[in-house]
C-alpha positions as CSV (number, residue, x, y, z in Angstrom):
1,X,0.0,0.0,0.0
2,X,1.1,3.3,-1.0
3,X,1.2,6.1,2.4
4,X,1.4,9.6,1.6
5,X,2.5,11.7,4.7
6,X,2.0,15.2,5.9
7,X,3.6,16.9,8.5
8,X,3.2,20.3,10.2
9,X,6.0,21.5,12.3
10,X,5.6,23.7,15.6
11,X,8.4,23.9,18.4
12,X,5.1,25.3,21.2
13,X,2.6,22.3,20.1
14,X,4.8,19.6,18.5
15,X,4.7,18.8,15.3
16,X,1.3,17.3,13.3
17,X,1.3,14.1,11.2
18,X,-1.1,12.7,9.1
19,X,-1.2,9.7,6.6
20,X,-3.8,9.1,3.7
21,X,-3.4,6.1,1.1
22,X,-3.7,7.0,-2.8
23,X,-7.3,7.4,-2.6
24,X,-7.0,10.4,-0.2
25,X,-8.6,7.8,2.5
26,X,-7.2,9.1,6.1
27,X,-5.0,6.4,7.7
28,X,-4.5,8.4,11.2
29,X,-3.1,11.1,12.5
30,X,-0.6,11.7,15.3
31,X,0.7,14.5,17.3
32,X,4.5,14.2,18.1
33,X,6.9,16.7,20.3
34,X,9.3,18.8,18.6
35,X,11.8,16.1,19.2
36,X,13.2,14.3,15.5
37,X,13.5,11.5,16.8
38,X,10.0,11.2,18.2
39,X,8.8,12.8,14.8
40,X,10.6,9.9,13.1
41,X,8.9,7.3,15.4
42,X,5.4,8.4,14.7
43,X,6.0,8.6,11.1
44,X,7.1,4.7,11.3
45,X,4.0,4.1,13.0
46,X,2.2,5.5,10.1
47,X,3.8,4.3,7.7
48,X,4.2,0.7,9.1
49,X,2.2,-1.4,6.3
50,X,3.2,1.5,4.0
51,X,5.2,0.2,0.9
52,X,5.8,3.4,-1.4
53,X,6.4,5.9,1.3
54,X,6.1,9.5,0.2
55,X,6.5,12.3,2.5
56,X,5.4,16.2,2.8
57,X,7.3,18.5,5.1
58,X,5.8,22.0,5.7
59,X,9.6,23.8,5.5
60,X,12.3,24.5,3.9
61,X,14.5,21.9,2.9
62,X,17.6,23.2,3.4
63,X,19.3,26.8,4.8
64,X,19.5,29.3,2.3
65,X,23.2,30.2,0.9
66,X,24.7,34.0,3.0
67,X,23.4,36.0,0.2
68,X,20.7,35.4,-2.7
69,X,22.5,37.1,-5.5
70,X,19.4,37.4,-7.9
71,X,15.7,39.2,-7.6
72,X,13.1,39.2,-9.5
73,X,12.4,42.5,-11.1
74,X,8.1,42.4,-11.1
75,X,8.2,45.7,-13.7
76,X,10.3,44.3,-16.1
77,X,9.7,40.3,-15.8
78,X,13.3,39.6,-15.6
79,X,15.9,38.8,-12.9
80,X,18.4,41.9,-11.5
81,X,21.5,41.5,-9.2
82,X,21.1,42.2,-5.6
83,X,21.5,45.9,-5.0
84,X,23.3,47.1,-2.0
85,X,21.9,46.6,1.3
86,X,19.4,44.3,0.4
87,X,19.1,41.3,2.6
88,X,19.0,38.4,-0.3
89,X,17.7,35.7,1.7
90,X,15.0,32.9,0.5
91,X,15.4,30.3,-2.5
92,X,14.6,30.0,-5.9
93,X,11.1,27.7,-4.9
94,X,10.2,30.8,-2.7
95,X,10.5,33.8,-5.5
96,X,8.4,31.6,-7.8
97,X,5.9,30.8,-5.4
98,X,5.8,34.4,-4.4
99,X,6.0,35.9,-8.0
100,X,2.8,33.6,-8.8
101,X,0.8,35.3,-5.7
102,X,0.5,31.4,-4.4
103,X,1.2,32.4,-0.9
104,X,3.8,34.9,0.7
105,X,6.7,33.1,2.0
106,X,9.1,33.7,5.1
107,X,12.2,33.8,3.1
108,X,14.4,31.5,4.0
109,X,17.9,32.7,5.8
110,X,21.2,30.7,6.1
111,X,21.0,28.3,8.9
112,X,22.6,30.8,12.1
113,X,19.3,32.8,11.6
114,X,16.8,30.4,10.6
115,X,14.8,30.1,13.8
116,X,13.7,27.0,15.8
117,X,11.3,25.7,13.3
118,X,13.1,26.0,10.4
119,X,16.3,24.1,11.8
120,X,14.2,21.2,12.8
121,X,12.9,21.1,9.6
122,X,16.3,21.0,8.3
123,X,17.1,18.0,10.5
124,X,13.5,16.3,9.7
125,X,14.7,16.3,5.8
126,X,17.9,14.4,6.7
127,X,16.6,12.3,9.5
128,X,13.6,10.5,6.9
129,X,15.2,10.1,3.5
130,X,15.9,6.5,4.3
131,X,11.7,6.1,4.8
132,X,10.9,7.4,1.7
133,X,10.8,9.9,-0.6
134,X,10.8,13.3,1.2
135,X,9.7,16.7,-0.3
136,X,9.1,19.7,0.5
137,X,5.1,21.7,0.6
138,X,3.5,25.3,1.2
139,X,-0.2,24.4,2.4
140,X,-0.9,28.1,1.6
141,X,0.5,27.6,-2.0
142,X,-1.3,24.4,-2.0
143,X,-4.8,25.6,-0.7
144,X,-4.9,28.8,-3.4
145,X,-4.0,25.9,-5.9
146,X,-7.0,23.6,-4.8
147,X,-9.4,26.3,-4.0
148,X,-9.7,26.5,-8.1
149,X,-9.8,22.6,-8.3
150,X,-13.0,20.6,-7.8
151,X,-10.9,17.4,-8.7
152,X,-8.9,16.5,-5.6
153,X,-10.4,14.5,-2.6
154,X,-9.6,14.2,0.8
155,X,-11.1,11.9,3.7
156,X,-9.5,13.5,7.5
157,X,-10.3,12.7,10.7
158,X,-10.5,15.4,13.1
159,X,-9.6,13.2,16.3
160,X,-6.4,15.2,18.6
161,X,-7.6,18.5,16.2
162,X,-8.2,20.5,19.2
163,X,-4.8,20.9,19.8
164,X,-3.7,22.6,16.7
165,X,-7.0,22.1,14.0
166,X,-5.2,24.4,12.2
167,X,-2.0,22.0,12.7
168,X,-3.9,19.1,11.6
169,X,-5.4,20.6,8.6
170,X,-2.0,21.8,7.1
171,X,-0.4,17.6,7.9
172,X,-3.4,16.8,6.1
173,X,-3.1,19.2,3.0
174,X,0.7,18.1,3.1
175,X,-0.1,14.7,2.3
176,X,-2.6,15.2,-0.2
177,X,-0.1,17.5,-2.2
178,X,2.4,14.9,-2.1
179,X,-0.3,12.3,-3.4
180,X,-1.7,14.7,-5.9
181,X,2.0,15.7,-7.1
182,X,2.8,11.7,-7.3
183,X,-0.1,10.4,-9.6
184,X,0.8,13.4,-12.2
185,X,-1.4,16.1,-11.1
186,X,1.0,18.3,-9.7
187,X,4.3,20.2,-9.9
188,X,7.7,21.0,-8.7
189,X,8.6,24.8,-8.7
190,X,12.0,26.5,-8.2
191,X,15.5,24.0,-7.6
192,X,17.7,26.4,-9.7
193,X,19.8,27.6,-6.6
194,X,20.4,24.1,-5.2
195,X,18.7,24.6,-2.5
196,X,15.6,22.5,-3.3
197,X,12.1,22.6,-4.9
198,X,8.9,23.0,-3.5
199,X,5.9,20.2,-4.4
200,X,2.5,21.5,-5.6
201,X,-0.7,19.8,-6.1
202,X,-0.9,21.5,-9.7
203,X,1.2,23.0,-12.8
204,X,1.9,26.5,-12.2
205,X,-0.1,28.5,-15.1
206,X,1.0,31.8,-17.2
207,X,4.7,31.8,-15.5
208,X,7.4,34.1,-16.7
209,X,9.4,31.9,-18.7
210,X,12.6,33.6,-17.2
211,X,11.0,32.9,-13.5
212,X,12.0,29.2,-14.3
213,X,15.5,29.4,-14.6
214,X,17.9,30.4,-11.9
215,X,19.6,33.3,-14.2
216,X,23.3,31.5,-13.2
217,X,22.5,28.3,-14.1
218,X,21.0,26.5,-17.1
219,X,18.3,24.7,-14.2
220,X,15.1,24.8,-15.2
221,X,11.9,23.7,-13.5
């Protein structure tokens, strides 16, 4: 059986799981601390008759570099050099996500300022590639995605919601983007920096055709 996981990091609450099969059928959700290797634990639990593990993590995959060195120019449509005293954090995935007005992301910053979350996110990425397949989602992006889809399907069950509904929702929309990005429906945006892509649960329409390439590479997505 195929298991598509979701999960929603907090350091306060712990960190939300959730598991659906390729139908979009819940399989159970489970709340975690804000410990990896407790994380880890309850995603084997989840997983434990899975046989094609794929997995959704609500962060970045990996610490920015010290200094973006490109921007997206919005008035021309094209990619400009970093000007003086501008702060170039974030990643490639992030400037296409927030170019295409799919959600407004918290840019990414090398790892000595990336805060709490972030860093166990970092570790999370590391700790589960030998589970599955790991990859990265933006519920926001996701949810302005699906809001214009009747297509996708999702069965969740709302049991430990009340700590986090919020929490639980996003695990769930993780794992349904990983699903709907694995049977075809979706798409990968960004990678040109090396510093990873971001999952979505559908193509990316009417992009900038410069947006796609990381202008010092040949990377496209």
């Amino acid at each position: 059986m195929n298991v598509f996981i979701g999960i929603d990091i907090s350091e306060r609450r712990g960190c939300s799981i959730a598991a659906i099969d390729q139908s979009g059928r819940s399989l159970g959700c489970r709340w975690s601390t804000s410990e990896v290797d407790d994380v880890v634990g309850s995603v084997r639990l989840l997983t434990r008759d899975g046989t094609g593990i794929d997995i959704g993590i609500d962060s970045p995959r990996r610490p920015a570099d010290v200094g973006r060195k490109w921007y997206w120019d919005r008035r021309t449509l094209g990619w400009r050099p970093r000007l003086p005293g501008e702060q170039g954090w974030g990643r490639h995935c992030e400037v296409v996500v927030s170019v295409m007005k799919l959600a407004n992301p918290q840019w990414t910053p090398p790892e000595a300022a990336a805060p709490g979350w972030m860093r166990l996110g970092f570790s999370l990425f590391a700790a589960l590639e030998g589970l599955g397949e790991v990859h990265e989602v933006f519920p926001t992006a996701s949810y302005a995605q699906l809001a214009e889809s009747a297509e996708a399907r999702l069965e969740m069950s709302f049991y430990g919601s009340a700590k986090g509904r919020k929490d639980v929702l996003d695990a769930y929309i993780g794992a349904l983007t990983v699903l709907e990005y694995k049977i075809g429906n979706g798409f990968a945006v960004g990678g040109g920096d090396d510093l990873g892509t971001i999952v979505l649960p559908r193509p990316v329409l009417n992009a900038p055709a410069d947006l796609c390439v990381w202008p010092s590479t040949s990377h496209a997505v």
